[in-house]
C-alpha positions in Angstrom: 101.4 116.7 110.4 104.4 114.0 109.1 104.2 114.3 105.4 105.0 111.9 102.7 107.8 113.7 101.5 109.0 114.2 105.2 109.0 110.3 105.9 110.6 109.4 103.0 114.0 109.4 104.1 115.1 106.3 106.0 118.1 105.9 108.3 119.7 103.3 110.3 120.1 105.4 113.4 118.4 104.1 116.3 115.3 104.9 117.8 114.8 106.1 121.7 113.2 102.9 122.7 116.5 101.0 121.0 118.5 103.3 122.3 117.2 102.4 126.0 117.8 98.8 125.0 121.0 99.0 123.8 122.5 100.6 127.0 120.4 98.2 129.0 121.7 95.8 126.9 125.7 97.3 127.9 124.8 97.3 131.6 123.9 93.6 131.8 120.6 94.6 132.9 118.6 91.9 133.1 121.1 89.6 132.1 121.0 90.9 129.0 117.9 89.5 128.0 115.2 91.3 125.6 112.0 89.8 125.9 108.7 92.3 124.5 105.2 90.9 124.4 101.8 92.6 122.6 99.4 92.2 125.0 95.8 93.3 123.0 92.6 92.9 124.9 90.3 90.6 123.0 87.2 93.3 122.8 87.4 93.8 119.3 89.6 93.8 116.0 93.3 95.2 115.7 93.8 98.2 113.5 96.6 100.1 111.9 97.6 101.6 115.7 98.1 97.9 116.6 100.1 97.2 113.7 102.3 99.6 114.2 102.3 98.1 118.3 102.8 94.7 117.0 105.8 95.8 114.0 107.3 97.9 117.2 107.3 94.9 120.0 108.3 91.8 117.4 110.7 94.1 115.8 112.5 95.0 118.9 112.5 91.7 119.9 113.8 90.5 116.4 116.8 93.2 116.3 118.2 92.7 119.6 118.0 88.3 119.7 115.3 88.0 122.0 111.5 86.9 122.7 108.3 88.6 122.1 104.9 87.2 123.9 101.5 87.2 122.5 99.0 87.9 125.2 95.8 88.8 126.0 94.0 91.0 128.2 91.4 89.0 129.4 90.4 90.6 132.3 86.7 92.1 131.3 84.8 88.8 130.3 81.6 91.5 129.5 83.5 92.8 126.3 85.9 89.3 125.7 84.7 87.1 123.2 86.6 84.0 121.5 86.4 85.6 117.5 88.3 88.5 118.7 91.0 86.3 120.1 91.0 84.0 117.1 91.2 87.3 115.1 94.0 88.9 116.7 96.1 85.7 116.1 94.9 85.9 112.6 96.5 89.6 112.0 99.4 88.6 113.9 100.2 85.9 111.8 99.3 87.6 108.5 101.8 90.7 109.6 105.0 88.2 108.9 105.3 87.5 112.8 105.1 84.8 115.0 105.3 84.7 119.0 107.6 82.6 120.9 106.0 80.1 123.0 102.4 79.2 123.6 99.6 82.2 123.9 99.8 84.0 127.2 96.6 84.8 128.5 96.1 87.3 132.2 93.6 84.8 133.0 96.4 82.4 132.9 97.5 84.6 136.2 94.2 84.9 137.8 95.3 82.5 140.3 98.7 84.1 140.9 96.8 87.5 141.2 94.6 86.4 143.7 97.2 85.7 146.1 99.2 89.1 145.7 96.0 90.8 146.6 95.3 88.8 149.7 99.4 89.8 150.6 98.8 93.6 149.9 95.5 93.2 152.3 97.5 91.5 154.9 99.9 94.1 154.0 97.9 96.7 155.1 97.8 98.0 151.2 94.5 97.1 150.4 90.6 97.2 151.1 87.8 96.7 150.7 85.4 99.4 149.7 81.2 98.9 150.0 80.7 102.8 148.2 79.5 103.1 144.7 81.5 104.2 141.3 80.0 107.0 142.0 80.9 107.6 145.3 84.0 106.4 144.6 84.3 109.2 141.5 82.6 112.2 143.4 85.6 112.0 146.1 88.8 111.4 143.2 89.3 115.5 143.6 91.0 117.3 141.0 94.9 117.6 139.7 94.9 120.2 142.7 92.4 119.8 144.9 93.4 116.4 147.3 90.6 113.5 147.1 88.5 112.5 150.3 89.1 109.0 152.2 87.0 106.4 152.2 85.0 105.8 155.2 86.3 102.1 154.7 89.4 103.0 154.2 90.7 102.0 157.8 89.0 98.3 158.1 91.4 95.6 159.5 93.2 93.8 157.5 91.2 91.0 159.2 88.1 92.2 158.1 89.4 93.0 154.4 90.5 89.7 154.1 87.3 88.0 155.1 85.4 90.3 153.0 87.1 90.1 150.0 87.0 86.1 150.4 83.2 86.7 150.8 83.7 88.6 147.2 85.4 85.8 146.1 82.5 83.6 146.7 80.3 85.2 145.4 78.2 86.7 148.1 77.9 89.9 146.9 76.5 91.2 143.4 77.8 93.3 140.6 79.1 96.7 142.5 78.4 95.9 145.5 82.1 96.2 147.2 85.5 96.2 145.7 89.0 96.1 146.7 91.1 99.3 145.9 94.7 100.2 146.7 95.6 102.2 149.2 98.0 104.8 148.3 97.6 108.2 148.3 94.2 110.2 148.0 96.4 113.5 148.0 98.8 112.3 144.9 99.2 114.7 142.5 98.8 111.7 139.8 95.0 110.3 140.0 95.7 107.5 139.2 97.4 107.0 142.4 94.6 108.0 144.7 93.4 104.7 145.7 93.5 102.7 142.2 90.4 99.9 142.1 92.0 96.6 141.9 88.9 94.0 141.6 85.7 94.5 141.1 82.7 91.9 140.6 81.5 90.7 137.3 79.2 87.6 137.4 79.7 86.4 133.9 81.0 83.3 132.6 85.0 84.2 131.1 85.9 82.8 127.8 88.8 80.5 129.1 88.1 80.2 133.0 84.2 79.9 132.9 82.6 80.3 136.3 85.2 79.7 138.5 85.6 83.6 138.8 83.5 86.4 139.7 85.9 89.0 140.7 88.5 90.4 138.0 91.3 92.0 138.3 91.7 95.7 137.0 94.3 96.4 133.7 96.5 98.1 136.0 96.9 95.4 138.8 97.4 93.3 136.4 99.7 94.9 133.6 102.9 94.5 135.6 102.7 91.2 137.3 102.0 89.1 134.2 105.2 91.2 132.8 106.9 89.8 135.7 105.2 86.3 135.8 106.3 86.0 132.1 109.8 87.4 132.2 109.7 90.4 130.2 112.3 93.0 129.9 110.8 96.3 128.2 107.1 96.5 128.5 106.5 98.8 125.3 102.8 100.8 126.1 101.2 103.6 123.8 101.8 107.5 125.7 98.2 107.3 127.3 100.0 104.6 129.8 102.7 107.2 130.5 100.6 108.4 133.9 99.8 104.8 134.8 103.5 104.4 134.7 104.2 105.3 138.5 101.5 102.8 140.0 103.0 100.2 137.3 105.7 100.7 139.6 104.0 100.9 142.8 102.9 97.4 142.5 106.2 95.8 141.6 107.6 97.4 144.3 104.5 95.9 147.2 105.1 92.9 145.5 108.1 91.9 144.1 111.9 91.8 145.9 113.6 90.2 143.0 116.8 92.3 141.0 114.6 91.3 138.2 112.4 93.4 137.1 109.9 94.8 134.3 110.2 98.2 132.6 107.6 99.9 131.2 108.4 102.4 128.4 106.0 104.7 126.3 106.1 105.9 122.5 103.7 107.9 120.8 100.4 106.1 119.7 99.2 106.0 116.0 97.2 109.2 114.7 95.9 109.0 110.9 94.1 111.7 108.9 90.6 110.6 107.9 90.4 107.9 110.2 89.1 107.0 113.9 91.1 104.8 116.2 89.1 104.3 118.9 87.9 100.8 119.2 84.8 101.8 121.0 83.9 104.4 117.9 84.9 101.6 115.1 82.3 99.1 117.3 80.2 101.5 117.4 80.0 101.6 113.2 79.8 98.1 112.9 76.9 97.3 115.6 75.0 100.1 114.0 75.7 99.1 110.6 77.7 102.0 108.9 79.8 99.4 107.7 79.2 95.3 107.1 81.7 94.0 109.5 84.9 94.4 111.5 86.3 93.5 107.8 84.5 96.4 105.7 87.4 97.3 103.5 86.5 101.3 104.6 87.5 99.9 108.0 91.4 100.8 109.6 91.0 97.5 110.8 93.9 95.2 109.7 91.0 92.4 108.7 89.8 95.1 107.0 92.9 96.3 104.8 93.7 93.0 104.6 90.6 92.6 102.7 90.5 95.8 101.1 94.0 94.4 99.5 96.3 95.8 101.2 99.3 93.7 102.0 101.3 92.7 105.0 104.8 94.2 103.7 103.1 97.8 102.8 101.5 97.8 106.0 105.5 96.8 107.9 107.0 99.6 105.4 104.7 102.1 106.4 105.4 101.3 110.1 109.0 101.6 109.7 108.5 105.3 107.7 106.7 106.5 110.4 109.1 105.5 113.1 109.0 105.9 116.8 108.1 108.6 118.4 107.8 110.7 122.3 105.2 112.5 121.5 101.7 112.2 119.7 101.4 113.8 116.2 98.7 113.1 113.1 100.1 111.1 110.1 98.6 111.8 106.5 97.0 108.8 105.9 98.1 109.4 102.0 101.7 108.2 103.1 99.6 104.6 104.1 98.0 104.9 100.9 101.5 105.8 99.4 103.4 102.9 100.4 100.5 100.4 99.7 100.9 102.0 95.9 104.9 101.4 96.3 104.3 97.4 96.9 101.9 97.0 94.4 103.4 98.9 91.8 105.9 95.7 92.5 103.9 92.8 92.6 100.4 93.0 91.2 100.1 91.8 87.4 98.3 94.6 84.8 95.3 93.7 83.5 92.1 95.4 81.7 88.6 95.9 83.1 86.5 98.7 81.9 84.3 99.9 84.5 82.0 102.0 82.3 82.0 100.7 79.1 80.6 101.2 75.9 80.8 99.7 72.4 83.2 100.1 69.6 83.3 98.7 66.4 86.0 98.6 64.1 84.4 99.2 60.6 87.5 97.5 58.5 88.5 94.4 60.7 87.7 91.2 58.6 84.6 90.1 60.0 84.6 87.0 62.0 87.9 86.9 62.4 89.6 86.6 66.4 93.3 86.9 66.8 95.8 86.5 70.3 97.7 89.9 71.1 100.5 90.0 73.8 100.7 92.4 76.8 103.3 92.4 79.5 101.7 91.5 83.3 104.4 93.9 84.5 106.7 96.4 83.6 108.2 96.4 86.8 109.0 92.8 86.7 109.6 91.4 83.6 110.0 87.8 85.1 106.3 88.2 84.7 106.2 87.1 81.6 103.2 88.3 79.4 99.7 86.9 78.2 97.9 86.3 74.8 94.4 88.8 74.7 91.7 87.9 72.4 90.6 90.8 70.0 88.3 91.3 67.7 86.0 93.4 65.2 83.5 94.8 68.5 85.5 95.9 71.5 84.8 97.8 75.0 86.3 101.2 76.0 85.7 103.5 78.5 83.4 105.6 77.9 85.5 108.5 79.5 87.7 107.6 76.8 85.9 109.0 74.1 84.3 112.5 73.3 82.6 113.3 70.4 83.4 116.9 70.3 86.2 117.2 72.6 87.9 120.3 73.1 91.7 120.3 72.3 93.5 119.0 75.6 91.5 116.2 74.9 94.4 113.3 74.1 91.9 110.4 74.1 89.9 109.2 71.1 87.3 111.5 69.3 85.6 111.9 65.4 88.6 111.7 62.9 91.4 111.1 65.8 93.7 108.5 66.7 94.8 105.9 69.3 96.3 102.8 69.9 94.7 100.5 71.8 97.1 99.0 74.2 99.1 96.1 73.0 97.0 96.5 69.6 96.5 98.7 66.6 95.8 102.3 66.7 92.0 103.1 65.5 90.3 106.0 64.1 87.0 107.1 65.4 84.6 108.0 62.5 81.5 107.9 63.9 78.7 107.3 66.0 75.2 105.5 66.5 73.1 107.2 69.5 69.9 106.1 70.8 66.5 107.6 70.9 67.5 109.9 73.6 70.4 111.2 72.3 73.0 109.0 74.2 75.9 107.3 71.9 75.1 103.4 72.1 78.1 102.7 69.9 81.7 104.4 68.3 82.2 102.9 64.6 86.3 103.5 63.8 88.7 101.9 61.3 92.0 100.4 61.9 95.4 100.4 60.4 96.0 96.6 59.7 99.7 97.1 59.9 99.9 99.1 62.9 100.0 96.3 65.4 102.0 96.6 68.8 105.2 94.6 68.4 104.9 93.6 65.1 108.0 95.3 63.7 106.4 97.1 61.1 106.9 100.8 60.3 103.3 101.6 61.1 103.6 99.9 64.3 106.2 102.1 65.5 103.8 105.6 64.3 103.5 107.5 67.6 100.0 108.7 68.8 99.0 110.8 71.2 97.2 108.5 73.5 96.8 104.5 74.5 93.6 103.5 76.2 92.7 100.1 77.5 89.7 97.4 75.8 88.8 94.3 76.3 87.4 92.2 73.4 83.5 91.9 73.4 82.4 88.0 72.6 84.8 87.3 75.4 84.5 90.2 78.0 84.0 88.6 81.4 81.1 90.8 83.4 82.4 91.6 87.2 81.5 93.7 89.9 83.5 96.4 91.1 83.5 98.0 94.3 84.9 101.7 94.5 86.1 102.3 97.8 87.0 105.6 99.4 88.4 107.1 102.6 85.5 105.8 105.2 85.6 109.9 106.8 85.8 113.1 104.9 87.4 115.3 107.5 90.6 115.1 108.3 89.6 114.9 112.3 86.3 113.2 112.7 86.9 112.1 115.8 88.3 115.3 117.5 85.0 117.6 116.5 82.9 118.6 119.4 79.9 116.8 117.4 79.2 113.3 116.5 82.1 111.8 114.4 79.3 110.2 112.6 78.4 113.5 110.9 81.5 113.3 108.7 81.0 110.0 107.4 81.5 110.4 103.7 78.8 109.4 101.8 80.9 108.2 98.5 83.0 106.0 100.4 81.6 102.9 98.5 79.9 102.9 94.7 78.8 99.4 93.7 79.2 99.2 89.9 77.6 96.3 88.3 77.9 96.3 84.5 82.0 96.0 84.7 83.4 94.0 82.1 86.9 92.5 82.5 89.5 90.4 79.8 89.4 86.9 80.4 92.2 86.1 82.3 90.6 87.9 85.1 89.0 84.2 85.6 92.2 82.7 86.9 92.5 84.6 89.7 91.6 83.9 93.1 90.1 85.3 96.2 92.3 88.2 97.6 94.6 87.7 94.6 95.5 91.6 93.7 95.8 93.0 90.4 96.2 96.3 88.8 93.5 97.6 86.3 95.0 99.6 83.6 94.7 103.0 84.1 91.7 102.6 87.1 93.6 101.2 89.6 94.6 98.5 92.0 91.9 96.1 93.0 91.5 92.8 95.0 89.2 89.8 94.3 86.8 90.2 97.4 86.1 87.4 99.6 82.3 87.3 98.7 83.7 86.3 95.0 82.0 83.0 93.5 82.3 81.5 90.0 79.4 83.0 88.8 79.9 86.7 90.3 83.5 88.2 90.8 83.8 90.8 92.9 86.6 93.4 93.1 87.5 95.8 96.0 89.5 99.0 95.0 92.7 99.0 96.9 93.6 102.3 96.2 93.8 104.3 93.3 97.1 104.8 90.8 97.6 108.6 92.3 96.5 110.2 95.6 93.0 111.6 94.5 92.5 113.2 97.8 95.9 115.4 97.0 94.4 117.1 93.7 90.9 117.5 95.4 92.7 119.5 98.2 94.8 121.9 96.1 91.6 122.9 94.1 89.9 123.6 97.1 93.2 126.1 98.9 
């Protein structure tokens, strides 16, 4: 598994798909050109394995002055459906790239398509097939053992012609024939032995309506609308490294041009705690383990996207990770990791107490309100900083106070100190509990003169701790949402049972009685912000003026990390 500390180091050496493009590049192949595309199907919404397929593709295409293609696998209109399409553009987009030209679509081809199967059937290398998928599947053999010929595999090209025309019109229902290749039923690569190249759907497509009811399989029609549209270096995840010989097979039945596409595979995206497989992430959203295609929990890029995760930490951790030949498991900490890097950048601090409980300072004039100042970011001080309101009754943590602590215990407790953060340092005395022994309220002093900045002797007294408040008259109530890893194994999907099982039951806590400093109400949905001490958080999308909602990003340190050592 690729470590954090293992990715860390970056180089400018190139990788083995560049590599292949740069001597491409030296042998004028092509002409020189470098034209990519990312061709997703529209069945559902990109995650993190896209992202890194979409950083790959418009990077290439970015480093070496050429073109990259949006377009989409429409070829299934019984999984298509025009959000998904909208959605993918949406990601796209938000990821810092933009494709060149209009939105390529296969149906764009379908036409094109039609006419290169009619030649391979005059060509004597296609037909027409009346058995079953079953059938069809009981006489694939194995690896080793050669498959069995159709007993249609010999029909005139005539008759193949007419029949598939008849397809074409419609004469025939859902599974009743199809046209398949014909190759080699004794290949040692299956996915030679007679490939299926259309088969009947009767369902209205998203972009071409009725006008269809055959469709061309993924594999027929991978390579021509590479060729159609020009591209150089057809960039596919390692599962497409098998299907890379008919890829071929059908450029060569079809195509006499010095032109030509390549395809070239790289090792797909495997992260700890996570499932990739769109099927398995529809399957959680149609059966309601998570809200939507956009549940923060979810690897989708909608989903980081609205967990608060931003388009450059997503493009860093992309280029950590690299390219590789062969499949290996990332640690889904290094994601978290470099989503922690950007933010400890950009997001402004401010204070929210999740849990909080009262605390009244005993000698602070009453009535009284004065404006402290705390920076928005030490990282960046072009950030300026922003007046708080405080006052006699403030909220803390209540994990920030113990009344009989033990002595590790740095935080605030009967007759200790600590400064409140950008404030004075307090001294709790004691405490009011109700009737069922639970402290309602910590009554402390102050020290007038020890106020953060002020230049005074006091204010420069050192104390063991600072904690984080925010003043009570003013305290804004919010709603925080405490997100987790969706999966608590590091494999869900690769169990022999159902990845369901490992779903991890903490992965969201809803916490309603959050109280937050005022200037919380100037942000905006999505804006991203770090809580003292919690956290980074995002304003979720459900937000309104009268409820603000915040999703946890991630937390200040890896969690997960510590959780693991104690259990080795």
């Amino acid at each position: 598994m690729t470590t954090k500390n293992q990715a860390e180091e970056k180089t400018n050496s190139l990788n083995f798909i560049e590599s292949i493009i740069e001597n491409d590049i030296k042998n004028n192949k092509n002409e020189k050109r470098v034209h990519t595309r990312f061709p997703p199907e529209p069945n559902g919404y990109l995650h993190i394995g896209h992202a890194k397929s979409i950083c790959l593709n418009f990077g290439l295409a970015k480093r070496f002055g050429g073109k990259c293609n949006l377009r989409f696998d429409d070829t299934n209109p019984t999984k298509e459906e025009v959000e998904y399409v909208d959605s993918i553009m949406e990601d796209v987009r938000w990821l810092g790239f933009e494709w060149d030209g209009d939105v390529h679509y296969a149906s764009d081809y379908f036409d094109q398509l039609y006419l290169w199967a009619e030649k391979m059937i005059l060509d004597g290398k296609a037909y027409v097939d009346d058995q079953t998928s079953e059938q069809i599947a009981s006489q694939k053999g194995t690896p080793t053992v050669p498959g069995k010929e159709s007993p249609f595999r010999n029909r005139t090209p005539k008759e193949n012609l007419e029949l598939f025309r008849k397809m074409r019109a419609g004469e025939y229902k859902d599974g009743e024939k199809i046209l398949r290749a014909k190759i080699d039923m004794a290949s040692s690569n299956m996915h030679m032995r007679d490939p299926i190249m259309y088969r009947i759907i009767h369902k209205e497509h998203h972009r071409t309506g009725n006008k269809w009811c055959i469709y061309p399989m993924y594999d027929f029609t991978h390579g021509q609308s590479d060729y159609i549209e020009g591209i150089t270096h057809s960039v596919c995840t390692l599962e497409f490294e098998v299907h890379r010989p008919l890829y071929n097979w059908y450029l060569d039945q079809l195509i006499d041009t010095e032109y030509r596409p390549q395809q070239i595979e790289f090792a797909r995206l495997n992260l700890s705690y996570t499932v990739m497989s769109k099927r398995k992430l529809l399957e959680l959203v149609q059966n309601k383990y998570v809200s939507g295609w956009d549940d923060p929990r979810m690897p989708t890029v909608s989903g980081m996207r609205r967990r608060g995760y931003t388009p450059e930490a997503i493009r860093d951790f992309a280029d950590r990770i690299g390219v590789a030949k062969r499949d290996n498991v990332i640690d889904v900490s290094l994601l978290e990791f470099c989503v922690r890097e950007d933010l400890n950048k950009k997001a402004d601090r401010l204070m929210a107490v999740i849990d909080p409980i009262k605390l009244v300072i005993e000698n602070y004039p009453e009535g009284k309100m004065e404006m402290v100042s705390v920076e928005n970011n030490p990282e960046d001080e072009s950030r300026g900083s922003r007046e708080m309101p405080f006052g006699k009754e403030i909220f803390i943590e209540r994990s920030d106070f113990m009344e009989d602590a033990p002595n590790k215990f740095f935080r605030l407790t009967i007759g200790k100190e600590v400064r409140l953060k950008g404030a004075y340092i307090i001294k709790a005395e004691r405490v009011i509990k109700d009737a069922e022994g639970k402290i309602t309220e910590i009554q402390c002093t102050y020290d007038p003169e020890s106020r953060s900045g002020s230049g005074s002797e006091a204010s420069k007294r050192k104390v063991k701790a600072t904690i984080h408040w925010v003043e009570a008259s003013q305290a804004v109530p919010i709603v925080v949402r405490q997100y987790d890893r969706l999966f608590n194994h590091e494999d869900p999907g690769g169990q022999e049972d159902d990845f369901k099982n490992y779903l991890n039951k903490e992965s969201l806590k809803t916490l309603t009685h959050c109280l937050a400093e005022p200037a919380i109400k100037n942000l905006k949905k999505q804006d991203r912000v770090q809580f003292q001490r919690q956290g980074y958080f995002c304003v979720d999308l459900d937000s309104s003026n009268e409820t603000i909602i915040f999703n946890r990003t991630v937390t200040l340190k890896d969690d997960w990390a510590k959780l693991s050592s104690k259990n080795d």
